[in-house]
N, C-alpha and C positions, 0 to 999 in steps of 0.2 A: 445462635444469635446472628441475626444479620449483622453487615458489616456498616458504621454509620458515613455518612457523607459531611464530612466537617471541613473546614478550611478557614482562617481568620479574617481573608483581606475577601471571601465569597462563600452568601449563603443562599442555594438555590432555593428560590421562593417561588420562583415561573410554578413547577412544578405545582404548588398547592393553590394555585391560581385557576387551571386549569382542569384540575379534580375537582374541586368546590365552591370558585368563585361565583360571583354571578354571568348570566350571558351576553353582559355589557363588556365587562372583562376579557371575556374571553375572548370577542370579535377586535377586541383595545392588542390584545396579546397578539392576537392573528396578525393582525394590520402593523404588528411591528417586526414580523418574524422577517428574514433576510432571508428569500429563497436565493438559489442559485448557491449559497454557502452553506458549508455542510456546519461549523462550529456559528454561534451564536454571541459572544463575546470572545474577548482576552482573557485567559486564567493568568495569574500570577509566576511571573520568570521567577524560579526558586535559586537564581543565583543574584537576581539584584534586589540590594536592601530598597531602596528608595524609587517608585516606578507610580505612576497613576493608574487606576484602576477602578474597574466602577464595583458600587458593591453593594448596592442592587437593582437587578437587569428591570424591573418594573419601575423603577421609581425615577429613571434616566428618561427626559426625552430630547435630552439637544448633543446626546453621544452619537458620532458619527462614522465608526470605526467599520459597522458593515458596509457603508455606502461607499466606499472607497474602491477606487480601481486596483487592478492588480499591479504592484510596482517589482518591474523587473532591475535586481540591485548589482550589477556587471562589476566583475571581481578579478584580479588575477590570484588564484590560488597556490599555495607551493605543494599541495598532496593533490593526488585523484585516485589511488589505489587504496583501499584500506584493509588491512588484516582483520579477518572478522573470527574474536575468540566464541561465539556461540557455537553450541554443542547441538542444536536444535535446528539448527537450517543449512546444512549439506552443503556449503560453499566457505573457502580459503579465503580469497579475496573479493573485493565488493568496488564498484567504484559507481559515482554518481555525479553528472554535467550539474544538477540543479539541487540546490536544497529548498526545503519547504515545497510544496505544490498545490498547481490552483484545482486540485482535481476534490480537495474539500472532502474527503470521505472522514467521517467522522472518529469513526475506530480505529483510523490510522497510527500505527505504534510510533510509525515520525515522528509526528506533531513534537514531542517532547524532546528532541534532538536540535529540535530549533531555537530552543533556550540555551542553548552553548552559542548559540551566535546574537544573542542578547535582544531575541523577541519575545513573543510569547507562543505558546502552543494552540490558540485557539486559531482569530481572525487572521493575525500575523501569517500564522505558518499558510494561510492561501494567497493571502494579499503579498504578501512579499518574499518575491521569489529572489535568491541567491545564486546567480546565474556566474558559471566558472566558465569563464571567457577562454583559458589558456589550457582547459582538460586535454584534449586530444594532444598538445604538445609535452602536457608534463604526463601520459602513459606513456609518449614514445620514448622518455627518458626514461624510467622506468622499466620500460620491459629492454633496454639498453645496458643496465645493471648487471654484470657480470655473475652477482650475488641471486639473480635470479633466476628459482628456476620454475619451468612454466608447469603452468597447474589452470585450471577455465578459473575465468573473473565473471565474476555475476554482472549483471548490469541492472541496474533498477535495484540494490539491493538493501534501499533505504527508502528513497523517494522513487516518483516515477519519469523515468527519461525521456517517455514520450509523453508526457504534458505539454500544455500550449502552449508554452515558453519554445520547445523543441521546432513549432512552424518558422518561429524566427531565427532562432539563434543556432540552429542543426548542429548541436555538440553531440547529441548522440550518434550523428551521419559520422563527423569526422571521427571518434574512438571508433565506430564500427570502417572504418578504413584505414585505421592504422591496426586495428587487429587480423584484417586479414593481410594486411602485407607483412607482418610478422606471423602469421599463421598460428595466430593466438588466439586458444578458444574462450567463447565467450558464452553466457546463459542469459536470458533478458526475459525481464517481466514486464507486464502492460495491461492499464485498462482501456489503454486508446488504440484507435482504429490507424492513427496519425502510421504506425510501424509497414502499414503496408506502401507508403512513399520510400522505403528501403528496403522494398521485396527484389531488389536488381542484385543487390550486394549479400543479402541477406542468400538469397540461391544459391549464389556465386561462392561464399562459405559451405554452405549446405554440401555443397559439391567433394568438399575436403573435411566435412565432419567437425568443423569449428564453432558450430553454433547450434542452438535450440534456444525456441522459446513457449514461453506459457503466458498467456491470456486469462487474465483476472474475470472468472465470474463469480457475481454471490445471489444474484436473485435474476427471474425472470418476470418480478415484479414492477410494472416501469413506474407504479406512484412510489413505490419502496426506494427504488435506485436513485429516483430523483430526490430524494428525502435523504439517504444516507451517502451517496458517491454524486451529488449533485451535476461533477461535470465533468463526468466518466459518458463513454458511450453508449450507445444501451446493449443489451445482452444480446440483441438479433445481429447486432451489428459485429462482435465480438466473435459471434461463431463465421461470420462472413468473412471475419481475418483469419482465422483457424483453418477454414476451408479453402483462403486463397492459398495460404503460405505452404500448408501441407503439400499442394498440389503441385507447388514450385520444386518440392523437394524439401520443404523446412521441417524438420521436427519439430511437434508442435504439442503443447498440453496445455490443463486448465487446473487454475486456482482457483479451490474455493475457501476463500477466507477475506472476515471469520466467517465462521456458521455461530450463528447467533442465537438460539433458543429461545422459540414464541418469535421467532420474525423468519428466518430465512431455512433453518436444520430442515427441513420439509420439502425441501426442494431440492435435495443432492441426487438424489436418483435422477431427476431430472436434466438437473446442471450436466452429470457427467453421459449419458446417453446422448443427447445434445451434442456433447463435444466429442465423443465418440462416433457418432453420426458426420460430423464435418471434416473428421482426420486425425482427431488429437489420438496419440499413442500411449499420453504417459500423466498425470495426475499429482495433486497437494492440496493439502486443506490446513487450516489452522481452525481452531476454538477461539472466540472472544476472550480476551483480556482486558482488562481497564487500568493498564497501569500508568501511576505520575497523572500529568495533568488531565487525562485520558476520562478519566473516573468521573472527574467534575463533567469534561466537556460533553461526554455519552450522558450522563444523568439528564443535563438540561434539555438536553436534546430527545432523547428518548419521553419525556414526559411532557413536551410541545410536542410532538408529531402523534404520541400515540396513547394521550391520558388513560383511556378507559383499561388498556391492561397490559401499562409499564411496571408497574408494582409486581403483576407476575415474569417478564421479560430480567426485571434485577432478579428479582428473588432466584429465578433458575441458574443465572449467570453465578450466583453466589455459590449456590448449590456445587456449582459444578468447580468451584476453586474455595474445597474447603470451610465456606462461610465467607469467604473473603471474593472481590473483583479481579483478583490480580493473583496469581503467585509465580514466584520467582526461580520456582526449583525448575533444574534441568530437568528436560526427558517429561516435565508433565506442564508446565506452565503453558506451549504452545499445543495441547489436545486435552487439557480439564481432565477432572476425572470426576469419577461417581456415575448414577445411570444413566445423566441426560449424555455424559461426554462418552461413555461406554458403548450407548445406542448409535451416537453419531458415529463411532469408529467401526462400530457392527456396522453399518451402513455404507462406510466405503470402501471396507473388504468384499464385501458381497456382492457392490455393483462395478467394483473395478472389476471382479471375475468376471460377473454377467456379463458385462462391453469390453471385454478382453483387451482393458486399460494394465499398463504396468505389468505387462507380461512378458517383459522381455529384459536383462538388466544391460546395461549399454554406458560407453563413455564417451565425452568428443576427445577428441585425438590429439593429444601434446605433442607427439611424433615428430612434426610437421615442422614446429614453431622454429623460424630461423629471424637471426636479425640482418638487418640489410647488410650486405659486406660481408657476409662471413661466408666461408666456403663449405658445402655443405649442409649437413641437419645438424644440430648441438644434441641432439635430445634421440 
């Protein structure tokens, strides 16, 4: 049994608009879709009792909640390192200049991280960005911490740090200069092209083994990308940073996730040849999950862009987590299982050998890390 789509305060109706309504409708639907935004409404913040909310997306027309600019919300924060207990993604610490991002990708497992800061998962989490004004000063405290001992800090390992908040507000410039002046390594993920305006410093680590990064691809489809990562780069562009940074010296690899089934799983051979062709050395992928608000905002979504064969797009998604969109267990949550997730995993053993991707095992260098003032290496 499939797994149903239910919620109290939202019941997605778009969807059966779309599959059977008439063609008056549907051009009514079209004409109200929000390109450029990956989510289509607000889902419901599961921590606050009392909130506004529309509830149903057809029958609103004076809701204005996509039309809205992006509002950058400048904070001083007291954390920017966070200990990260998952078992599933190969990094200690994580830290991150911005919550929420306008880069809209629909899948994104954020989204629902931004309801602890009392928005909501959908529009919110692109429209209003949480911009930590004082990061690069509360790592340098931080990695000042007697109690600490150095170990690489992911960067990007929630939201993404070169999002267009990043043109303005350069927090990821300043943490990636306070990490090499404590020769503190770092890992960075990114679907923007924005990283290579810090290909000077980014070398200049390279140089001492402090740093790699991986470049998000999931399709070489540009109606697809515009539809799911709205305001991400496009793929061409993406191996063009793969290709600069490599050549500077940068380690460099590629993401692909999710792989999606009946949208993008079809194109990993491709993705990673591609990135092997421009210099990437090293590789990751994650499977589709639809967990928390996630479920909602992929359904609607998926059944606006792609009515004629969303119904088999969930169905496999189900398939491949038990019957269910989501599951929670370590070790399978982020790679599915069953044959569709089986196939995708055959598929990237096979062609990381082919493009002698991840053939080599390697670590950036803790060695190094010192703090200003001190005589010597600690480490």
């Amino acid at each position: 049994m499939g797994e149903k789509l239910t919620q109290d305060h939202h019941k997605v109706k778009s969807s059966t608009i779309l599959k059977s309504g008439s063609g008056d409708a549907e051009e009514e639907q079209a004409a109200r879709y929000q390109h450029g935004r990956g989510a289509q409404f607000n889902t419901k913040n599961r921590f606050k009792k009392d909130e506004i909310t529309r509830e149903h997306i057809e029958g609103v027309d004076d809701w204005e909640e996509g039309n809205m600019p992006t509002q950058y919300l400048e904070q001083q924060s007291k954390t920017i390192v966070n200990k990260v207990e998952s078992k599933d993604v190969g990094m200690s610490y994580s830290m991150n200049p911005y919550a929420g991002c306008e880069h809209g990708c629909i899948y994104c497992y954020a989204r629902n991280s931004h309801e602890y800061w009392g928005y909501s998962a959908g529009l919110d989490f692109e429209q209003k960005i949480i911009v930590k004004k004082n990061a690069p000063q509360l790592l340098r405290k931080f990695l000042m911490l007697n109690s600490y001992e150095c170990t690489p800090i992911m960067l990007s390992g929630n939201t993404d740090c070169y999002q267009p908040a990043e043109q303005k507000f350069r927090l990821t410039r300043g943490l990636l200069e306070v990490c090499n002046e404590f020769n503190q390594p770092v890992g960075i993920l990114t679907k923007n092209s924005w990283i290579i305006r810090d290909k000077d410093i980014l070398q200049e680590m390279a140089k001492k083994d402090i740093v790699s990064a991986m470049v998000s691809i999931t399709s070489f489809n540009e109606d697809l990308r515009r539809m799911m990562e709205p305001r991400t780069t496009t793929a061409k562009q993406k191996l063009k940073v793969i290709e600069e940074l490599s050549k500077a010296g940068v380690r460099m690899g590629v993401m692909m996730g999710p792989m999606i089934p009946g949208l993008n799983e079809h194109e990993m051979q491709r993705i990673m040849k591609a990135a092997a062709d421009a210099g990437a050395s090293f590789t990751a992928y994650t499977f589709i999950r639809l967990n928390g608000a996630i479920k909602l905002l992929f359904h609607d979504w998926l059944y606006k862009n792609f009515p004629n064969h969303a119904d088999k797009v969930w169905h496999l998604i189900e398939q491949s987590h038990d019957g269910k969109v989501n599951d929670s267990r370590w070790g399978v949550r982020m790679r599915g299982e069953g044959a569709i997730a089986q196939m995708v995993a055959q598929q990237y053993s096979k062609y990381g050998k082919l493009y002698n991707l991840n053939a080599e095992r390697w670590d950036l260098d803790c060695s190094q890390f010192k703090r200003p003032g001190a005589q010597g290496r600690l480490f």
